[in-house]
MARBA-3410 file (N, C-alpha, C, O; in Angstrom, 1 decimal):
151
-50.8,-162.5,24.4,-52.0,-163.1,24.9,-52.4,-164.2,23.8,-52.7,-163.9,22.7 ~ -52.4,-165.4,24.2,-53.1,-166.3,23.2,-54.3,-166.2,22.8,-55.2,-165.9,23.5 ~ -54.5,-166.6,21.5,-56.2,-166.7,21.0,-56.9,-166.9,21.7,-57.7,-166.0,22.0 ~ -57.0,-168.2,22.2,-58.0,-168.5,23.3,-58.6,-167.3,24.5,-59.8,-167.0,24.8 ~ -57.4,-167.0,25.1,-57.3,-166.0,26.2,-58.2,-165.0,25.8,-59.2,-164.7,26.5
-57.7,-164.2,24.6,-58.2,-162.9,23.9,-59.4,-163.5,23.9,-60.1,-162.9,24.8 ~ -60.4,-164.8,23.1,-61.0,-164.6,23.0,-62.3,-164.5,24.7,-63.4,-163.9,24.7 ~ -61.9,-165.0,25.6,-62.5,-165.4,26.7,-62.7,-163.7,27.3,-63.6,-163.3,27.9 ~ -61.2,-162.8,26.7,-61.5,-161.8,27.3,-62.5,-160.5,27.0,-63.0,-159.6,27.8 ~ -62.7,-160.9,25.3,-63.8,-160.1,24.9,-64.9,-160.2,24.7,-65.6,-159.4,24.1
-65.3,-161.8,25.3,-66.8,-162.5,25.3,-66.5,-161.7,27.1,-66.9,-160.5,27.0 ~ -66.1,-161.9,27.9,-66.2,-161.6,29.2,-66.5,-160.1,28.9,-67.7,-159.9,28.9 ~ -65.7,-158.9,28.5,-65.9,-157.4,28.3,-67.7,-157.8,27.4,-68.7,-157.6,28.1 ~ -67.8,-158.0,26.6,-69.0,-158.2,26.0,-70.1,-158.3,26.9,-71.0,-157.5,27.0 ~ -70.0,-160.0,27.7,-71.1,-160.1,28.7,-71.3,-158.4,29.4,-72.3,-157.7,29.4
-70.3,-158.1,29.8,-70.5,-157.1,30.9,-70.8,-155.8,30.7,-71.4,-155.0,31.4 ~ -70.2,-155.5,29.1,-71.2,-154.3,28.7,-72.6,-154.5,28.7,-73.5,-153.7,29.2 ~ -72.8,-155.8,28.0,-74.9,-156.0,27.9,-75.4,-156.1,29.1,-76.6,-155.9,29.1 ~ -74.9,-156.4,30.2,-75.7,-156.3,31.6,-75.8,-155.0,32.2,-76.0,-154.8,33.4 ~ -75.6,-153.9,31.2,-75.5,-152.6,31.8,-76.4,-152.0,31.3,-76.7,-151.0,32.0
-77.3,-152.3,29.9,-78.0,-151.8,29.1,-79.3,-152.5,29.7,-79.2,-153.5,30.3 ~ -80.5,-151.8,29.6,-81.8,-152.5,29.5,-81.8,-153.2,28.0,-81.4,-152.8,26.9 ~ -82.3,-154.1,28.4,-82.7,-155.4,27.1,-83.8,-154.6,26.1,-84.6,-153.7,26.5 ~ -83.8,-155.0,24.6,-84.5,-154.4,23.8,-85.2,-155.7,23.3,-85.2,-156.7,23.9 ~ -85.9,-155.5,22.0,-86.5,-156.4,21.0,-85.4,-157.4,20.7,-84.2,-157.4,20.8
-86.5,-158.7,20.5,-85.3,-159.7,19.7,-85.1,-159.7,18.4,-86.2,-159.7,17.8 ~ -84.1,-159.8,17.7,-84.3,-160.6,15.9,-85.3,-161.1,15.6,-85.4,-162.1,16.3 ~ -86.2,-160.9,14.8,-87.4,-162.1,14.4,-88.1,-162.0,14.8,-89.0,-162.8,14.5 ~ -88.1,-160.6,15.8,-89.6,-161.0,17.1,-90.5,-159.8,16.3,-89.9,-159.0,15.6 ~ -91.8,-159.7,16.5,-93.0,-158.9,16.2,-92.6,-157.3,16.4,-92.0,-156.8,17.3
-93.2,-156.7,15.4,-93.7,-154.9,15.5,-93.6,-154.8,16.8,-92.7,-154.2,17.4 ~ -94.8,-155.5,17.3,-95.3,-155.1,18.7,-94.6,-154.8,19.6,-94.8,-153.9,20.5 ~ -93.5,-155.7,19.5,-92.3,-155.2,20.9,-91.6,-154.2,21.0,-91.0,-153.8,22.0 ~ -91.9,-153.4,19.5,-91.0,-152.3,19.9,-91.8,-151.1,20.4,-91.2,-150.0,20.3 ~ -92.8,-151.0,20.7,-93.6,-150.3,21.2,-93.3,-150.7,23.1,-92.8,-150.0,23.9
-93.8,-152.0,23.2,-93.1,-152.2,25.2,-92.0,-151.8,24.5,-92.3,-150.6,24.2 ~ -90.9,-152.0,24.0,-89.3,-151.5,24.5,-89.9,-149.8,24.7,-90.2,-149.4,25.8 ~ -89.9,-149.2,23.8,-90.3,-147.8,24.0,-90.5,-147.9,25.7,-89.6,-147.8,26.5 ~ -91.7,-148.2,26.0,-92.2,-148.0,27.1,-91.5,-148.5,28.1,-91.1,-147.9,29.1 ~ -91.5,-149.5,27.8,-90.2,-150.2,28.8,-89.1,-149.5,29.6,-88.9,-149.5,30.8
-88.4,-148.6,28.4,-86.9,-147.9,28.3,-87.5,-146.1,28.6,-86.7,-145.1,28.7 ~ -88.8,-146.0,28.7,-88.6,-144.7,28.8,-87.8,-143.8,27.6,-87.1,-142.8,27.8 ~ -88.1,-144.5,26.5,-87.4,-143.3,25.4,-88.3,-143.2,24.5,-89.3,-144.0,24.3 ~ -88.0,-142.4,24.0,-88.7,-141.4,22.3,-88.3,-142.3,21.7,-87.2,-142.8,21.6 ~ -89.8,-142.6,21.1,-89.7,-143.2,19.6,-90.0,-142.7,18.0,-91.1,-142.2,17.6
-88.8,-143.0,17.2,-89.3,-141.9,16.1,-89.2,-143.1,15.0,-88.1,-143.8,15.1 ~ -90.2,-143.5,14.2,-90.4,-143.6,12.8,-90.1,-143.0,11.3,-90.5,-142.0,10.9 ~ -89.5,-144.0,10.7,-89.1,-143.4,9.3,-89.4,-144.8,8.5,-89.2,-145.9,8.9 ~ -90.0,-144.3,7.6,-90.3,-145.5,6.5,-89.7,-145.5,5.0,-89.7,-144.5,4.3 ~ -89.4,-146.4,4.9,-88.4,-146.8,3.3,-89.3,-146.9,2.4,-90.5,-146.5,2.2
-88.4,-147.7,1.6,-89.2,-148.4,0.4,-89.7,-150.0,1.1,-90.7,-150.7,1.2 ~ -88.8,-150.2,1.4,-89.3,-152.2,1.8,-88.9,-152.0,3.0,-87.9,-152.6,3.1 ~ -89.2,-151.4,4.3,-89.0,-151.6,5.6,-89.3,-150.1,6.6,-89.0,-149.0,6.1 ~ -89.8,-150.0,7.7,-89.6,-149.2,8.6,-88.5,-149.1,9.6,-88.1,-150.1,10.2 ~ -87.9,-147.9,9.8,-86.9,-148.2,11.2,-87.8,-147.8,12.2,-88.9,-147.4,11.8
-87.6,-148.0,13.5,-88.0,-148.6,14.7,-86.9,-147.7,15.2,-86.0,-148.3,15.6 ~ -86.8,-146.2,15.3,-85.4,-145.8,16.5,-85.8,-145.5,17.7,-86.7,-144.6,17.8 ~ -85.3,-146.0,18.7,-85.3,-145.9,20.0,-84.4,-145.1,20.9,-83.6,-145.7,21.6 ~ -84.4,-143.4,20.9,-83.3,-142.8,21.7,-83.4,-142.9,23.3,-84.5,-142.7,23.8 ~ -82.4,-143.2,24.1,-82.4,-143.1,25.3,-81.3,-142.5,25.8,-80.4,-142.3,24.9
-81.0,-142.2,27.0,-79.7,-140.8,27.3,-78.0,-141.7,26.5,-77.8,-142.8,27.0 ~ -77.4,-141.3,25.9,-76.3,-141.8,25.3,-76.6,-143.2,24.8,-75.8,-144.1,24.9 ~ -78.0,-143.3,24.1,-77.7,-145.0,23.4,-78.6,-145.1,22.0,-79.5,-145.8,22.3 ~ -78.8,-144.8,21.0,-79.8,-144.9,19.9,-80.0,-146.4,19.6,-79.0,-147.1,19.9 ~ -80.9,-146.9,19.2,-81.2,-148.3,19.3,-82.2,-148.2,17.8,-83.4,-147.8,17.7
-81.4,-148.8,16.6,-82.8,-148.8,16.0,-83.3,-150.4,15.1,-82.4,-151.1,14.5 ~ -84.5,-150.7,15.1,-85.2,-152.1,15.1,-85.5,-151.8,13.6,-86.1,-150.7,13.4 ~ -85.2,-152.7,12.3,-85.5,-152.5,11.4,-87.0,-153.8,11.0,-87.0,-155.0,11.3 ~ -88.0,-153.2,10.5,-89.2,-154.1,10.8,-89.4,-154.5,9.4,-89.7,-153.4,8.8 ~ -89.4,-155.3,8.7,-90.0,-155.7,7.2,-91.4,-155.6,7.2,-92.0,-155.8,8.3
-92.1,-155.4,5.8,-93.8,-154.9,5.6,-94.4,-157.0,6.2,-95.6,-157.2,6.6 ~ -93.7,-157.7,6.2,-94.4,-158.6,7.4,-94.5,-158.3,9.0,-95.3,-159.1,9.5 ~ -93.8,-157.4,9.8,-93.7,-156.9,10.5,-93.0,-157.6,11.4,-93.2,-157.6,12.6 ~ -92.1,-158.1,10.9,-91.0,-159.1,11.4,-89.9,-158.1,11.9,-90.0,-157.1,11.3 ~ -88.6,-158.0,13.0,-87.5,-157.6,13.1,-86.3,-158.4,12.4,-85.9,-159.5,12.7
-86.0,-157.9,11.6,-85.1,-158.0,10.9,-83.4,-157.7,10.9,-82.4,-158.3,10.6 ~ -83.6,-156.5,11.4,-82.5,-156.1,11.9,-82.2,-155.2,13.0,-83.1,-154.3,13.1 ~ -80.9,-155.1,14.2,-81.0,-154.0,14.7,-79.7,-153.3,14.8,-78.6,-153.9,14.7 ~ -79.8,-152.8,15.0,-78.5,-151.3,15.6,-78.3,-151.0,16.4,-79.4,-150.8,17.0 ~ -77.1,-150.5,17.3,-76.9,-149.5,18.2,-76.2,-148.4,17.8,-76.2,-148.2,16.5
-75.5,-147.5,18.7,-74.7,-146.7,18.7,-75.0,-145.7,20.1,-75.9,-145.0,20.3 ~ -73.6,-145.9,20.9,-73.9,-144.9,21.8,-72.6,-145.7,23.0,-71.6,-146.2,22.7 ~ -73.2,-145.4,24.6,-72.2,-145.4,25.1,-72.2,-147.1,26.3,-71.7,-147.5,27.4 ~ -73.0,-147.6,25.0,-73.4,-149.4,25.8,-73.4,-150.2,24.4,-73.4,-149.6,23.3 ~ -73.4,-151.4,24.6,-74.0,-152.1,24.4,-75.2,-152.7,24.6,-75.4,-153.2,25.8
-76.5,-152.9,23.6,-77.6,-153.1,24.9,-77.3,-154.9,25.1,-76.1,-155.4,25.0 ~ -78.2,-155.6,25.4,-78.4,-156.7,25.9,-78.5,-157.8,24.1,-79.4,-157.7,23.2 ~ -77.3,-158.6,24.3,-77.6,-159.1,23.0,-78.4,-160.3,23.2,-79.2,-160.7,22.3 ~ -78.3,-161.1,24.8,-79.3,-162.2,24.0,-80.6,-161.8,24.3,-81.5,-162.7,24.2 ~ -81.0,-160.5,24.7,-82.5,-160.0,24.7,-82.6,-159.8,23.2,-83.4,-160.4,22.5
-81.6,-159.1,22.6,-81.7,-158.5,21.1,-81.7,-159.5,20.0,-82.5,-159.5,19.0 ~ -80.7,-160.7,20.4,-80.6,-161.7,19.2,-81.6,-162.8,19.5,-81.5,-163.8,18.9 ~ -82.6,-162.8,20.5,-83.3,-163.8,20.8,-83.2,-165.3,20.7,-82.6,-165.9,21.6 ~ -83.9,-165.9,19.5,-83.6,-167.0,19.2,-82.2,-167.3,19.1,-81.8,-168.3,19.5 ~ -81.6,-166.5,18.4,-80.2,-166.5,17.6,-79.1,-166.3,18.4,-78.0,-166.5,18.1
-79.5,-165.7,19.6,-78.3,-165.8,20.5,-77.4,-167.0,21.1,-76.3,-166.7,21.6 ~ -77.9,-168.4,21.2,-77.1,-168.9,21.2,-75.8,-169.6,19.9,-74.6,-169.9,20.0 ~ -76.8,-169.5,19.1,-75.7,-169.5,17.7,-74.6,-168.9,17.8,-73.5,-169.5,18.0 ~ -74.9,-167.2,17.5,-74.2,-165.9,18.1,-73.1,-167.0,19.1,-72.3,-167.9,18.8 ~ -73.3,-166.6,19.9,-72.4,-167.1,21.2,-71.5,-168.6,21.1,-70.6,-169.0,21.8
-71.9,-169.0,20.4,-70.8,-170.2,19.9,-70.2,-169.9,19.1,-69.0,-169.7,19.5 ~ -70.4,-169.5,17.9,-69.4,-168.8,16.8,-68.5,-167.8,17.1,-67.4,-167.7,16.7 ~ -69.2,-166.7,18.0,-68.7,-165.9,18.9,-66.9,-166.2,19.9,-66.1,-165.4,20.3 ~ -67.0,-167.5,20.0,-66.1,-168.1,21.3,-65.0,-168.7,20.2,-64.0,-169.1,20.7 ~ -65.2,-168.7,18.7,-64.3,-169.0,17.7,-63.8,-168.0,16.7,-62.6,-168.2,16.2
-64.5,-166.9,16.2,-64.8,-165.5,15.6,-63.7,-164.6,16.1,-63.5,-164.2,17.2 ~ -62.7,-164.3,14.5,-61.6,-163.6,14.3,-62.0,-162.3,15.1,-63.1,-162.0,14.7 ~ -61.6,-161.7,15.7,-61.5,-160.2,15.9,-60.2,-159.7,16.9,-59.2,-160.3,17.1 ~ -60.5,-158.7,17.4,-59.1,-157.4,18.2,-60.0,-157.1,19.1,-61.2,-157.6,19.2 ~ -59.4,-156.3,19.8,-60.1,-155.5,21.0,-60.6,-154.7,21.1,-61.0,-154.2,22.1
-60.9,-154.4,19.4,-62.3,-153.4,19.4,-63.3,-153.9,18.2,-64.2,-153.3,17.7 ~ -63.1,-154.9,18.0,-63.7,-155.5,17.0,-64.4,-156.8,17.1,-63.7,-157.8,17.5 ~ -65.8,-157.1,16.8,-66.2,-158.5,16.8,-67.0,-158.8,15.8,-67.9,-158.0,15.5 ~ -66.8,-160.1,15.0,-67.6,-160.3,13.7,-68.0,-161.5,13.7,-67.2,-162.4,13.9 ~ -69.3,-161.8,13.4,-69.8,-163.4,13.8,-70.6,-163.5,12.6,-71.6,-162.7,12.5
-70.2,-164.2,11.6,-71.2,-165.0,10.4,-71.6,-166.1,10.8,-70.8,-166.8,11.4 ~ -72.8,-166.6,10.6,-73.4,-167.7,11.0,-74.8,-167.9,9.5,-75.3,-167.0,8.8 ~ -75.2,-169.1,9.3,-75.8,-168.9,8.1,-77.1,-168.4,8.6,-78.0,-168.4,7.8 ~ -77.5,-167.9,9.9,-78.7,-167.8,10.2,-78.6,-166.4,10.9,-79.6,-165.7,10.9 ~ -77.4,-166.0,11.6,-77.4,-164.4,12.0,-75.7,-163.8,12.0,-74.6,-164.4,12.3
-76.0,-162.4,11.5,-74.9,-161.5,11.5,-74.6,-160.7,12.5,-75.4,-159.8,12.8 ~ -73.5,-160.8,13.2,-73.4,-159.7,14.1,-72.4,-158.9,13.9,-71.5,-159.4,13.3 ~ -72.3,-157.6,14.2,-71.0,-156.7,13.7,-70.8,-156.0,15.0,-71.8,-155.3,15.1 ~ -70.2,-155.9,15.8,-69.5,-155.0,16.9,-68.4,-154.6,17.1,-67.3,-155.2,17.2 ~ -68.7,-152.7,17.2,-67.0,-152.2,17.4,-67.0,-151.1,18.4,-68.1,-150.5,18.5
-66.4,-150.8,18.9,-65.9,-150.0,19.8,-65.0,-149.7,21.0,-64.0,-150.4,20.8 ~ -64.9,-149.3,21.9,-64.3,-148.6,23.1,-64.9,-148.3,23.8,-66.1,-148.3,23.7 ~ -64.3,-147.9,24.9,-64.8,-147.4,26.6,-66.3,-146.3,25.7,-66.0,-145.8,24.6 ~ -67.3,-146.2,26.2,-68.1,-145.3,26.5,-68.5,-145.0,25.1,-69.4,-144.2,24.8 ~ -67.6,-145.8,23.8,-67.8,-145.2,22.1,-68.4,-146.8,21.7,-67.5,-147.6,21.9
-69.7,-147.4,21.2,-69.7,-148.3,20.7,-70.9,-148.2,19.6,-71.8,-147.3,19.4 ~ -70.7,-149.0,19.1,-71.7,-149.5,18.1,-71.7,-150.6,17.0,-70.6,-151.2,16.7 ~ -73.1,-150.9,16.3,-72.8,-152.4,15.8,-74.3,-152.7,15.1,-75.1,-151.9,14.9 ~ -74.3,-153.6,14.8,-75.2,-154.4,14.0,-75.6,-155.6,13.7,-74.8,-156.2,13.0 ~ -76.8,-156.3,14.2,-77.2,-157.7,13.3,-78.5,-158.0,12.7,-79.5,-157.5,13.0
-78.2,-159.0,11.7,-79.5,-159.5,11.3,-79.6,-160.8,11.0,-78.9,-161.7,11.5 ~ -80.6,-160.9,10.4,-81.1,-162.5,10.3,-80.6,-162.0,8.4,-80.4,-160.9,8.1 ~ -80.5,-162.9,7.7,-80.0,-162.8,6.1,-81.4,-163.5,6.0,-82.2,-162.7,5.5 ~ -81.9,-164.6,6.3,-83.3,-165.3,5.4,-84.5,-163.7,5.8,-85.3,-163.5,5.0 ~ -84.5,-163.2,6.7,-85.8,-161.6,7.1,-85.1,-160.8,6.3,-85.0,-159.7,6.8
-84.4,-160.8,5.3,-84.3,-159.6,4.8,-85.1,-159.3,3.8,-85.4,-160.1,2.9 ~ -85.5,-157.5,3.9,-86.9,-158.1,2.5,-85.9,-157.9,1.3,-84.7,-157.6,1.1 ~ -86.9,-158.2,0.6,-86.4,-158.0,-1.3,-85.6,-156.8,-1.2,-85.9,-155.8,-0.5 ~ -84.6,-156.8,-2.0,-84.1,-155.5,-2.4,-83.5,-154.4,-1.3,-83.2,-153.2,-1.4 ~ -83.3,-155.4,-0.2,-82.6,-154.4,0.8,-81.3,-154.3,0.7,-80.8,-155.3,0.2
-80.3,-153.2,1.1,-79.3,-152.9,1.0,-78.6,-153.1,2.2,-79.3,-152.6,3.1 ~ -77.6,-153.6,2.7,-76.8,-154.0,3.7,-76.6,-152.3,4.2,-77.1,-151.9,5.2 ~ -76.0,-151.7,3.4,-75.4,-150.3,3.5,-76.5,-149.6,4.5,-76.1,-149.0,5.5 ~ -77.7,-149.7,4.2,-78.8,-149.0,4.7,-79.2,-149.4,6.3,-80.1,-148.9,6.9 ~ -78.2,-150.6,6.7,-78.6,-151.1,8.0,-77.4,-150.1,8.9,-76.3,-150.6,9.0
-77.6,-149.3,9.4,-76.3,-148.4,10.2,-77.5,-147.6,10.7,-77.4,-146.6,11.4
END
């Protein structure tokens, strides 16, 4: 399969996992939203607080979702893991068109997707029914955060 092809085929598998998921918070967007997603999604919300950030985890039946919020109360970062993808351009908001062009040029395999952009990071991996991933914005990150700590 040529590059091109591969890539058309796992932006296409991509689109079509996130149309399966209810849409969450975007990158960058306010506290406030993750309270409607809660409500929104019909799931438990549990809180844990760091040193420089709150997580924001959202369980719903096979999907954990968690919104990392900096003490500006900005989204910073978010996570999945479970048996979707949720909705990335609800998730990456502004940043999703970025995402999506770098995306359409971005080294990866068929279980793998990696998008550096100087304005947002995306990490995605998985399989049928097994997924999970990560992005952020690099300028919202607060002081002293640790990459490691975003999972």
């Amino acid at each position: 399969m040529s590059p091109m092809k591969l890539t058309r085929t796992l932006l296409c598998a991509l689109a079509m996992a996130c149309s399966c998921v209810p849409a969450l918070a975007a990158l960058g967007g306010d506290v406030t939203t993750v309270e409607a997603d809660r409500a929104h999604l019909k799931g438990a919300l549990h809180m844990r607080t760091a040193a420089a950030y709150t997580i924001h985890e959202i369980q719903l039946t096979g999907l954990v979702v968690r919104e990392f919020v900096s003490p500006s109360g900005k989204v910073f970062g978010v996570t999945w893991q479970g048996n979707g993808i949720p909705d990335l351009q609800q998730m990456l908001g502004s940043y999703y068109s970025e995402f999506a062009q770098a995306a359409s040029v971005a080294q990866h395999d068929h279980h793998h997707l990696n998008v550096e952009t100087p304005q947002v990071i995306v990490q995605s991996r998985g399989h049928t029914r097994e997924f999970s991933g990560r992005a952020w914005a690099p300028a919202l990150l607060p002081q002293n955060f640790s990459l490691s700590d975003l999972n």
